[in-house]
MIDOBA-308487 format. One record per residue: residue number from 1; residue in three letters; x, y, z of N, C-alpha, C in turn. Coordinates in nm, 3 decimals. Example, Ala and Ser with C-alpha at 12.3 -4.5 7.8 and 13.67 -1.06 7.14 Angstrom:
BEGIN
(1,"ALA",(1.319,-0.569,0.780),(1.230,-0.450,0.780),(1.320,-0.330,0.780))
(2,"SER",(1.285,-0.225,0.708),(1.367,-0.106,0.714),(1.290,0.003,0.787))
END
This chain:
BEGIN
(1,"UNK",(-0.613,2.132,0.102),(-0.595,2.041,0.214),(-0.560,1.902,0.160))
(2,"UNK",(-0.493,1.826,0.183),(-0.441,1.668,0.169),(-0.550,1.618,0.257))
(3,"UNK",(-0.548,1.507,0.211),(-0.608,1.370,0.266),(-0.502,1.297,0.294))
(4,"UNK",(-0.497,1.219,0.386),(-0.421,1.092,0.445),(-0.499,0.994,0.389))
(5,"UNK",(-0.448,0.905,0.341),(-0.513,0.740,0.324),(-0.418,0.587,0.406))
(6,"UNK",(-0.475,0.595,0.489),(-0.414,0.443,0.557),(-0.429,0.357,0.554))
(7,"UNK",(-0.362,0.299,0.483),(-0.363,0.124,0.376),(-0.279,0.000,0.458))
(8,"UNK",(-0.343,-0.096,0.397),(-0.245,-0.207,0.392),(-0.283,-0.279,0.286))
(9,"UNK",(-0.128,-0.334,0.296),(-0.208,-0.391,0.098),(-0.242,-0.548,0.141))
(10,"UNK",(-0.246,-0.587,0.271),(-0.324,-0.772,0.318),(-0.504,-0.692,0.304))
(11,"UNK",(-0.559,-0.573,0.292),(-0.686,-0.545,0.324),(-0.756,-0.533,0.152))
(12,"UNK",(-0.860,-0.565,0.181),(-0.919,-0.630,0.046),(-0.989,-0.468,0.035))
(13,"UNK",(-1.039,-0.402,0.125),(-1.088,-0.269,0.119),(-1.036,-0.178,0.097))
(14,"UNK",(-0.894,-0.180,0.113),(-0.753,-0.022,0.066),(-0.751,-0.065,-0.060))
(15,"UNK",(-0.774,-0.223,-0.092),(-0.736,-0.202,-0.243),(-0.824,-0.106,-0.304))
(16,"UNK",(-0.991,-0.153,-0.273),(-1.091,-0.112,-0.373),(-1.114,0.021,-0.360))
(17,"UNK",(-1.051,0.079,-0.195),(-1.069,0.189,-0.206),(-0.934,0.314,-0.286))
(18,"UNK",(-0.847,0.269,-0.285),(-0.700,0.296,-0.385),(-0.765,0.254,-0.497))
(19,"UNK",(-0.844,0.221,-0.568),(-0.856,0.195,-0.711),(-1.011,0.318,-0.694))
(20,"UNK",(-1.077,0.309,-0.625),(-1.169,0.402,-0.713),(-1.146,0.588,-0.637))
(21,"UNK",(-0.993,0.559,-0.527),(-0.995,0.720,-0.519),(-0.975,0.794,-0.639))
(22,"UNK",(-0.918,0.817,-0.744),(-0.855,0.933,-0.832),(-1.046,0.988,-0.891))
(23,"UNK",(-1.111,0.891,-0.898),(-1.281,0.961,-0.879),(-1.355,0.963,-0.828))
(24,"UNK",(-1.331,0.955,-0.721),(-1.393,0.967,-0.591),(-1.339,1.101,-0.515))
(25,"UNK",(-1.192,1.161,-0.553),(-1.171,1.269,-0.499),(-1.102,1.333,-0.624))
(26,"UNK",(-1.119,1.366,-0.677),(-1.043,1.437,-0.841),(-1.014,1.555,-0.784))
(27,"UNK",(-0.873,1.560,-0.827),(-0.816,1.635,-0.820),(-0.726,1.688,-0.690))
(28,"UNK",(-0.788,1.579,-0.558),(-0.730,1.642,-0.463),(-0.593,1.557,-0.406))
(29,"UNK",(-0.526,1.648,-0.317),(-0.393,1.606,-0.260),(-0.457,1.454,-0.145))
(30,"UNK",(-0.379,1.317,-0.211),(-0.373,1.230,-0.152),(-0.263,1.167,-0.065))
(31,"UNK",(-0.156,1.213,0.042),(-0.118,1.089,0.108),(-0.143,0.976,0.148))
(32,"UNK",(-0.078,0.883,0.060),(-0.096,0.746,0.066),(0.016,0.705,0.240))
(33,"UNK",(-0.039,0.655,0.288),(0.065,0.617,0.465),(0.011,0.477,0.491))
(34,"UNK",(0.118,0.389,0.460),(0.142,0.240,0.519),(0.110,0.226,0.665))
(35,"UNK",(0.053,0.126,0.680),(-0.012,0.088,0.819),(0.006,-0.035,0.843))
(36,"UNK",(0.005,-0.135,0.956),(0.020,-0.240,0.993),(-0.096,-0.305,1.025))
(37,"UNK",(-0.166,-0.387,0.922),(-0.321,-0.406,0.968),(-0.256,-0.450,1.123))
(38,"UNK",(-0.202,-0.554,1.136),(-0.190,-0.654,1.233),(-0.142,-0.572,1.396))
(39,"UNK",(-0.108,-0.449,1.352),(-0.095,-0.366,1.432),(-0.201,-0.299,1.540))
(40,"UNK",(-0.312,-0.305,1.477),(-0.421,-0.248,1.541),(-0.495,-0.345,1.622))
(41,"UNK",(-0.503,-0.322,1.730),(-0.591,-0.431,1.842),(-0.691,-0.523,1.838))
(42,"UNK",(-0.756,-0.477,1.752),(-0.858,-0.582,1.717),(-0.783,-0.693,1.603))
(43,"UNK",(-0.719,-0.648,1.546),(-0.656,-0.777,1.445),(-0.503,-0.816,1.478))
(44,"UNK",(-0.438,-0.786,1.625),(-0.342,-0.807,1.614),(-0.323,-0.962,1.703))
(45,"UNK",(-0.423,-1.055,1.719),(-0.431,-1.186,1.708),(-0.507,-1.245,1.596))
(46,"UNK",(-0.481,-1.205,1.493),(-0.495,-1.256,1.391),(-0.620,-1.192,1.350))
(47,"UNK",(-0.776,-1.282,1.251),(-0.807,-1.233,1.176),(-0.972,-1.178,1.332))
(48,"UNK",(-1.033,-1.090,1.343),(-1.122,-1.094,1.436),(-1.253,-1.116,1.421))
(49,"UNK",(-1.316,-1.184,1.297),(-1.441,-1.185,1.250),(-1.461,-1.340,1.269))
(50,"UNK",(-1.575,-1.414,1.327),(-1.601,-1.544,1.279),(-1.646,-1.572,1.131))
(51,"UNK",(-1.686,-1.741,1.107),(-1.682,-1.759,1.002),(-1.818,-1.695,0.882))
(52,"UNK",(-1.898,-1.675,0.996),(-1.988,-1.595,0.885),(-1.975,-1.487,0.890))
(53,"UNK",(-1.926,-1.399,0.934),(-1.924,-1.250,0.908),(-1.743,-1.261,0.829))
(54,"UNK",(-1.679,-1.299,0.818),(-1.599,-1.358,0.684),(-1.641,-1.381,0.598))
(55,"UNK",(-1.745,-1.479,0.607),(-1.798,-1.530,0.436),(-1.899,-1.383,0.372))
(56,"UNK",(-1.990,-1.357,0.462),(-2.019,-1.231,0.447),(-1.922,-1.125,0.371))
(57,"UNK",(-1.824,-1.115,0.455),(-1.730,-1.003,0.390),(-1.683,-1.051,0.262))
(58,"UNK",(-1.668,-1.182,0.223),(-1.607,-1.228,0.089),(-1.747,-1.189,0.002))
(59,"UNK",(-1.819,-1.228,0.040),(-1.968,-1.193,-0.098),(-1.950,-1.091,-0.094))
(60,"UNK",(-1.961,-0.953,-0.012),(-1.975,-0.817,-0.032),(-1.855,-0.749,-0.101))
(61,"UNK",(-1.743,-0.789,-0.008),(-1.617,-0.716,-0.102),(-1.694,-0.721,-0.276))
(62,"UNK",(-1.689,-0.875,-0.278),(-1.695,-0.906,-0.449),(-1.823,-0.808,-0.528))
(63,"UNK",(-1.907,-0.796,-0.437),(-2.075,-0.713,-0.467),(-1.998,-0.583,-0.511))
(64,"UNK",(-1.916,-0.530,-0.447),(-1.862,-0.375,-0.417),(-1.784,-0.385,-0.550))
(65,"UNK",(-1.650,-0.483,-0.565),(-1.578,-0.438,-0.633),(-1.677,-0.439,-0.809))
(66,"UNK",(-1.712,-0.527,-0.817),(-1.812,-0.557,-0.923),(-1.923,-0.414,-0.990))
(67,"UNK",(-1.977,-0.322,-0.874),(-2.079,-0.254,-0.842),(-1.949,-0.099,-0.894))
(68,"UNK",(-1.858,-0.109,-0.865),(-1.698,-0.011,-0.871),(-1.678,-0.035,-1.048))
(69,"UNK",(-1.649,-0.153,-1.100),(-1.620,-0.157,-1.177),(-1.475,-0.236,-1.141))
(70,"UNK",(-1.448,-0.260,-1.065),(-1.281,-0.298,-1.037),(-1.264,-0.451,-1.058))
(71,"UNK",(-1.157,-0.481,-1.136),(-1.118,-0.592,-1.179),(-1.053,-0.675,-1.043))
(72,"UNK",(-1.077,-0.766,-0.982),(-1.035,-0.853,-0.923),(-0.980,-0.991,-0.874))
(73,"UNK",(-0.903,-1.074,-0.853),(-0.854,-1.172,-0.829),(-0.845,-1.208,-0.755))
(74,"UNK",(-0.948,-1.304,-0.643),(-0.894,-1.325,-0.475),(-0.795,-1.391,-0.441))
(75,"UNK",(-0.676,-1.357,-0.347),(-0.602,-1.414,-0.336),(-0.632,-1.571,-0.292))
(76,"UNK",(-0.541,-1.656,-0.324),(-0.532,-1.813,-0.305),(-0.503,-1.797,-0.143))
(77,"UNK",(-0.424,-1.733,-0.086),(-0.407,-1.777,0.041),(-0.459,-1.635,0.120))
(78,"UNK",(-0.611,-1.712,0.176),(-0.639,-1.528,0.275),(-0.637,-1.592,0.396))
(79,"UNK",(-0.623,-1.492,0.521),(-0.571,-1.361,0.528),(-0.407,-1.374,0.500))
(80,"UNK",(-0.382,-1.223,0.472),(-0.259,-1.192,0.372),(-0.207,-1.135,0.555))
(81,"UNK",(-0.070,-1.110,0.529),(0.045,-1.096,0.574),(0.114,-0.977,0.488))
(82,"UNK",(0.074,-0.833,0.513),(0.064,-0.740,0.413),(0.188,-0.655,0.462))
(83,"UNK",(0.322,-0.714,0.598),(0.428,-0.627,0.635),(0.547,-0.679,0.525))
(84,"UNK",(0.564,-0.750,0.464),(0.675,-0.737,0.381),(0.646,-0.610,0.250))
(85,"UNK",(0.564,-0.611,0.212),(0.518,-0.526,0.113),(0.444,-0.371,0.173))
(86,"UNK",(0.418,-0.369,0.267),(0.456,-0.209,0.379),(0.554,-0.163,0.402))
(87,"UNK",(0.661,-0.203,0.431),(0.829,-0.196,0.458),(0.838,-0.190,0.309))
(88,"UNK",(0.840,-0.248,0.191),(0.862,-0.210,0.070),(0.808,-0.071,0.020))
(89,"UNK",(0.686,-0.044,0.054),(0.625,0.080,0.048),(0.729,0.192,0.067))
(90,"UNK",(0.774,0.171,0.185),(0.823,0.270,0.296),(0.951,0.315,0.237))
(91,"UNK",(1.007,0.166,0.157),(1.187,0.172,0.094),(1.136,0.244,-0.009))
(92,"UNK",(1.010,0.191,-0.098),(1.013,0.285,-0.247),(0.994,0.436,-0.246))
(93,"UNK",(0.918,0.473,-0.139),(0.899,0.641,-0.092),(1.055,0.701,-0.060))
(94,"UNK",(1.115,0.633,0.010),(1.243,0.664,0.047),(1.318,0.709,-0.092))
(95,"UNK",(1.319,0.590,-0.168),(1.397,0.604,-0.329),(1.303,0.670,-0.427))
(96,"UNK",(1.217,0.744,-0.399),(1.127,0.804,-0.484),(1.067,0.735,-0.601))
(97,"UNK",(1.035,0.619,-0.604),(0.929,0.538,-0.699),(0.810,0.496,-0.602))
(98,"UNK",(0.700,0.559,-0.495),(0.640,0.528,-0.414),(0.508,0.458,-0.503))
(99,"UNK",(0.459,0.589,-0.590),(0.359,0.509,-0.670),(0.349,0.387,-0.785))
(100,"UNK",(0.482,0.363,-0.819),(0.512,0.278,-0.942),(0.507,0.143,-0.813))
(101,"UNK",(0.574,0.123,-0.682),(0.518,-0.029,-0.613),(0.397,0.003,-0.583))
(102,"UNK",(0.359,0.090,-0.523),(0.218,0.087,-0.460),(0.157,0.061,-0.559))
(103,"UNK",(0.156,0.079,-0.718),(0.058,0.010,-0.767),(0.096,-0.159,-0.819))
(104,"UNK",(0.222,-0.174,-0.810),(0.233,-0.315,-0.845),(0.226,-0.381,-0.718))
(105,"UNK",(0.252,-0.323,-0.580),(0.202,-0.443,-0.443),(0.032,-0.489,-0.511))
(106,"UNK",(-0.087,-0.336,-0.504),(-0.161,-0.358,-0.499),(-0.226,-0.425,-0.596))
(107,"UNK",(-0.162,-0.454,-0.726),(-0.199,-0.545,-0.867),(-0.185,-0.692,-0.805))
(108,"UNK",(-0.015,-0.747,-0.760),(0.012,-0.834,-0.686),(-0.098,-0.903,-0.618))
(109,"UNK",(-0.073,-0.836,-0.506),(-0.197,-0.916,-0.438),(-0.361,-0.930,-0.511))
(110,"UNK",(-0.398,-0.829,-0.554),(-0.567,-0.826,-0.580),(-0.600,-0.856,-0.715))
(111,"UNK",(-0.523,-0.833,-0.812),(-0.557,-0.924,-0.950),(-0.456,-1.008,-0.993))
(112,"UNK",(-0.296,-1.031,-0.949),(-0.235,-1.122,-0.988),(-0.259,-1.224,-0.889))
(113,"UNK",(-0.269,-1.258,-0.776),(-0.329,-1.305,-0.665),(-0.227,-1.412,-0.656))
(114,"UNK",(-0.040,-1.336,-0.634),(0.045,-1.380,-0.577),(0.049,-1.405,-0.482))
(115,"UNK",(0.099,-1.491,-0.378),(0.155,-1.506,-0.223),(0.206,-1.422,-0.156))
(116,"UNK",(0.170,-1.273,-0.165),(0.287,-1.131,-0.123),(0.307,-1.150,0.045))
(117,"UNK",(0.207,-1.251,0.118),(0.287,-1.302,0.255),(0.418,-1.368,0.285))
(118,"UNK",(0.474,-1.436,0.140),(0.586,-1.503,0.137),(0.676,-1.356,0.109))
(119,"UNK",(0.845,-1.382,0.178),(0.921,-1.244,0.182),(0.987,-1.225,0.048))
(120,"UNK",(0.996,-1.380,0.013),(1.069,-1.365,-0.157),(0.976,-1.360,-0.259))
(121,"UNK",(0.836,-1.350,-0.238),(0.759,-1.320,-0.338),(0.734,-1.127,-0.357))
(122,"UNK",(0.717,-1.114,-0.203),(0.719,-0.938,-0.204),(0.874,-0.863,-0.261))
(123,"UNK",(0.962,-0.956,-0.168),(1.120,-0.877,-0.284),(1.118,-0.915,-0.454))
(124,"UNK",(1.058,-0.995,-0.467),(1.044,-0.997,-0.655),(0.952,-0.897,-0.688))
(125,"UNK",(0.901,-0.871,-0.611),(0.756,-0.730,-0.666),(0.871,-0.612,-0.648))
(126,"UNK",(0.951,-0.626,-0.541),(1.001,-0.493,-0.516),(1.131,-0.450,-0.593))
(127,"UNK",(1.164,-0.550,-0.645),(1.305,-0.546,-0.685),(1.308,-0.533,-0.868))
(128,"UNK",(1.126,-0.576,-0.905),(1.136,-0.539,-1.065),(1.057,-0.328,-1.036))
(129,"UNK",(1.093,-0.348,-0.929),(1.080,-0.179,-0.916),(1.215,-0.101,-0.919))
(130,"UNK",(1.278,-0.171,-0.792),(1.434,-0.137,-0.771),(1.544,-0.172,-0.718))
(131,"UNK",(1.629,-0.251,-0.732),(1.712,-0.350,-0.609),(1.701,-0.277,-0.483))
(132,"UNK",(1.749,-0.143,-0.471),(1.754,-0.065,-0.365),(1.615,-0.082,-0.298))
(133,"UNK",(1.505,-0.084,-0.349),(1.364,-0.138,-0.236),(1.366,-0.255,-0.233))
(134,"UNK",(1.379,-0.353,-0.267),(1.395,-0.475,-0.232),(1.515,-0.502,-0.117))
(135,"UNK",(1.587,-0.450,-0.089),(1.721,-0.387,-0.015),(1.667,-0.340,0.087))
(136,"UNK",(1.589,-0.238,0.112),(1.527,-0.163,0.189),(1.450,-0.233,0.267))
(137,"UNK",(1.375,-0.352,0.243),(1.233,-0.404,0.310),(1.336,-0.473,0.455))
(138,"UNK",(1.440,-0.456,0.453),(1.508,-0.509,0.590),(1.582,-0.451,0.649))
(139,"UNK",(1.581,-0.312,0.640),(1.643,-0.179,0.709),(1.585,-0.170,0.813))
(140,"UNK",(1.620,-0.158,0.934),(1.568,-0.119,1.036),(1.513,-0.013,1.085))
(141,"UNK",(1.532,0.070,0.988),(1.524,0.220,0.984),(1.335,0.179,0.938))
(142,"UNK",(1.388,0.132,0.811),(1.229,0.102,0.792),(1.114,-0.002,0.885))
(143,"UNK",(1.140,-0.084,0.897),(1.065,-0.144,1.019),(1.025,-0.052,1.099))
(144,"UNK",(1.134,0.046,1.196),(1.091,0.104,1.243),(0.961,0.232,1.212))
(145,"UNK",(0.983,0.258,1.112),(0.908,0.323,1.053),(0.762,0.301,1.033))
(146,"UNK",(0.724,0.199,1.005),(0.631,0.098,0.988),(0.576,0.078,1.099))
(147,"UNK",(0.669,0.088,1.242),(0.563,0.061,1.388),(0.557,0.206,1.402))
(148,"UNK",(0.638,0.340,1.433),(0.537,0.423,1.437),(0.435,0.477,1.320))
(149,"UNK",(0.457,0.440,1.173),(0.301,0.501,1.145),(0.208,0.440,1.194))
(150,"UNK",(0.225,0.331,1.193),(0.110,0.239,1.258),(0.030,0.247,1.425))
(151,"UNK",(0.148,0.321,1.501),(0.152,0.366,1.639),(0.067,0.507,1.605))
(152,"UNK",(0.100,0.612,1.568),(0.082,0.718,1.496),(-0.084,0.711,1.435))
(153,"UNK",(-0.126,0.630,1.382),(-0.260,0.614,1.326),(-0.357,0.513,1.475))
(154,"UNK",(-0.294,0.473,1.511),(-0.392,0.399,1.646),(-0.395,0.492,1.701))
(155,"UNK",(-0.281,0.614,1.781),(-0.295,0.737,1.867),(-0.427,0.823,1.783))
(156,"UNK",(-0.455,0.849,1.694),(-0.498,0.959,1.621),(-0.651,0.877,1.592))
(157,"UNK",(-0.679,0.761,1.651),(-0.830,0.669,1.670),(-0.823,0.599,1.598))
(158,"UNK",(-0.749,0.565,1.448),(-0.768,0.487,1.362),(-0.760,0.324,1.393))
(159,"UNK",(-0.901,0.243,1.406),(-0.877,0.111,1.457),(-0.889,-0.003,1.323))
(160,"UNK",(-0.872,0.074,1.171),(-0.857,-0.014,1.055),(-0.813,0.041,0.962))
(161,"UNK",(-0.858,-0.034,0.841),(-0.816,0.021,0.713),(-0.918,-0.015,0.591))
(162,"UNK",(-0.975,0.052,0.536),(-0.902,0.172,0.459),(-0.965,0.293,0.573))
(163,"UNK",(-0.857,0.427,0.606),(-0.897,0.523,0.709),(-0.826,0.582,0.637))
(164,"UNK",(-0.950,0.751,0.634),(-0.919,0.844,0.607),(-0.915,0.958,0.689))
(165,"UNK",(-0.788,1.076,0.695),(-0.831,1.146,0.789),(-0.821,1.252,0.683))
(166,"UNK",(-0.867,1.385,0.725),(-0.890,1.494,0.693),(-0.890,1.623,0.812))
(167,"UNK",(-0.760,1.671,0.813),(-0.739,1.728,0.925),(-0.751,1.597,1.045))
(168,"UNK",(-0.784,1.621,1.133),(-0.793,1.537,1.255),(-0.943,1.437,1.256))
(169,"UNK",(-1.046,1.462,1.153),(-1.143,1.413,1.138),(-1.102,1.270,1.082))
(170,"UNK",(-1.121,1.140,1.175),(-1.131,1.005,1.113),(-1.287,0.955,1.044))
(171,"UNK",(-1.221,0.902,0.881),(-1.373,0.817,0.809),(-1.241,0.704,0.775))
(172,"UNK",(-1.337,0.618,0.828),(-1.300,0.426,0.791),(-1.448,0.363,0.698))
(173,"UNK",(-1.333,0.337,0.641),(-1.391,0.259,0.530),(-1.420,0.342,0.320))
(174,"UNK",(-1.384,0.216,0.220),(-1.363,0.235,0.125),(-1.550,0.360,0.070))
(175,"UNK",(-1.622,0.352,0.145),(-1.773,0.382,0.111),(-1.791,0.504,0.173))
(176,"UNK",(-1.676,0.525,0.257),(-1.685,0.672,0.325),(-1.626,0.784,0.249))
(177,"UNK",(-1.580,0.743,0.124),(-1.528,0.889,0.017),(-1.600,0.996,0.010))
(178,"UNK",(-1.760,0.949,-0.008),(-1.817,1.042,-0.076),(-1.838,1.193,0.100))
(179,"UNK",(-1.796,1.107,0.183),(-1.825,1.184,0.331),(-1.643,1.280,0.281))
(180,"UNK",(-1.569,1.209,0.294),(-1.396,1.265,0.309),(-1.462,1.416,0.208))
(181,"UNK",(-1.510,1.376,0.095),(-1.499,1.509,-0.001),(-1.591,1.602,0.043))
(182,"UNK",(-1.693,1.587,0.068),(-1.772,1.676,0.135),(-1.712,1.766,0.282))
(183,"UNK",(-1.581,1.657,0.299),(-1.586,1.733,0.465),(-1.458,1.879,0.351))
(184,"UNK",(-1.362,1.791,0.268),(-1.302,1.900,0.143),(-1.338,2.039,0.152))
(185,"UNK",(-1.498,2.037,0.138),(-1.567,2.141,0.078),(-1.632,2.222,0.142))
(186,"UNK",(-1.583,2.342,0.195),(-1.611,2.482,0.254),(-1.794,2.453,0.271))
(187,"UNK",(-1.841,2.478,0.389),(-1.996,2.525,0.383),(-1.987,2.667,0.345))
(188,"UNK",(-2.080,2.690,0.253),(-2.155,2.802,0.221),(-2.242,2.877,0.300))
END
């Protein structure tokens, strides 16, 4: 069975949870599927948490990634603006280098702690991948693409990210792995 994983690379949680899947699920089939944080209702006026349950989330992310082992860099300018580098996603899958950006968006933003909200900072990420994805991030084909997965994952309940489905079963959040693999695994 595959897993779906629904990311955005503006979410501080797809990162940490994209860095500790390959042991957290060993061995199993991962689809990685671009999402539009800003897409989903609760964040699509911007960020939906006040200022302490923000500052909150900044201590904990850091508790988590630390507690993971994962090397991190907070970006200089949060919240991120994570659709130029989704649409890049979408062009590099198209040209078959999906995992070689997906891991340099997600370096980008979370330990080089570039500006990937600016459009000429995400086409320099995309373009030391491939002119043709850097090319791509303004296809319409792709945009479009980008509102229905994003349409596509709100229909199917998903109201964030990091979301995993498994078959039709939704788990949100980077701490819900150890649930995704268990659901993997046949009862006895």
């Amino acid at each position: 069975m595959i897993v779906e994983f629904l990311f955005d690379y503006a979410s501080p949680w797809s990162f940490l949870a994209d860095a500790i899947l390959p042991r957290s699920l060993p061995g199993i089939a991962v689809r990685k599927r671009p999402v539009y944080l800003r897409g989903f209702s609760s964040f699509a006026q911007g960020m939906p948490y006040g200022p302490e349950k923000l500052a909150y989330q900044g201590r904990d992310f850091l508790r988590c990634v630390a507690h993971e082992g994962v090397m991190v860099a907070m970006p200089s300018n949060f919240p991120i603006n994570g659709v130029h580098l989704l649409r890049g996603a979408l062009a590099a899958e198209r040209e078959g280098v999906f995992d070689r950006f997906h891991e340099a968006a997600f370096r980008a933003t979370w330990q080089e702690s570039k500006d990937v909200s600016d459009r000429a900072v995400a086409a320099a990420i995309a373009r030391e991948i491939s002119p043709a994805v850097a090319e791509g991030m303004d296809d319409p084909a792709i945009k479009e693409r980008l509102r229905a997965e994003t349409a596509d994952a709100v229909a199917r309940g998903a109201f964030g990210v990091p979301s995993f489905f498994v078959g039709d079963e939704l788990f949100w959040g980077h701490d819900r792995l150890p649930y995704v693999a268990r659901a993997l695994t046949p009862t006895r």
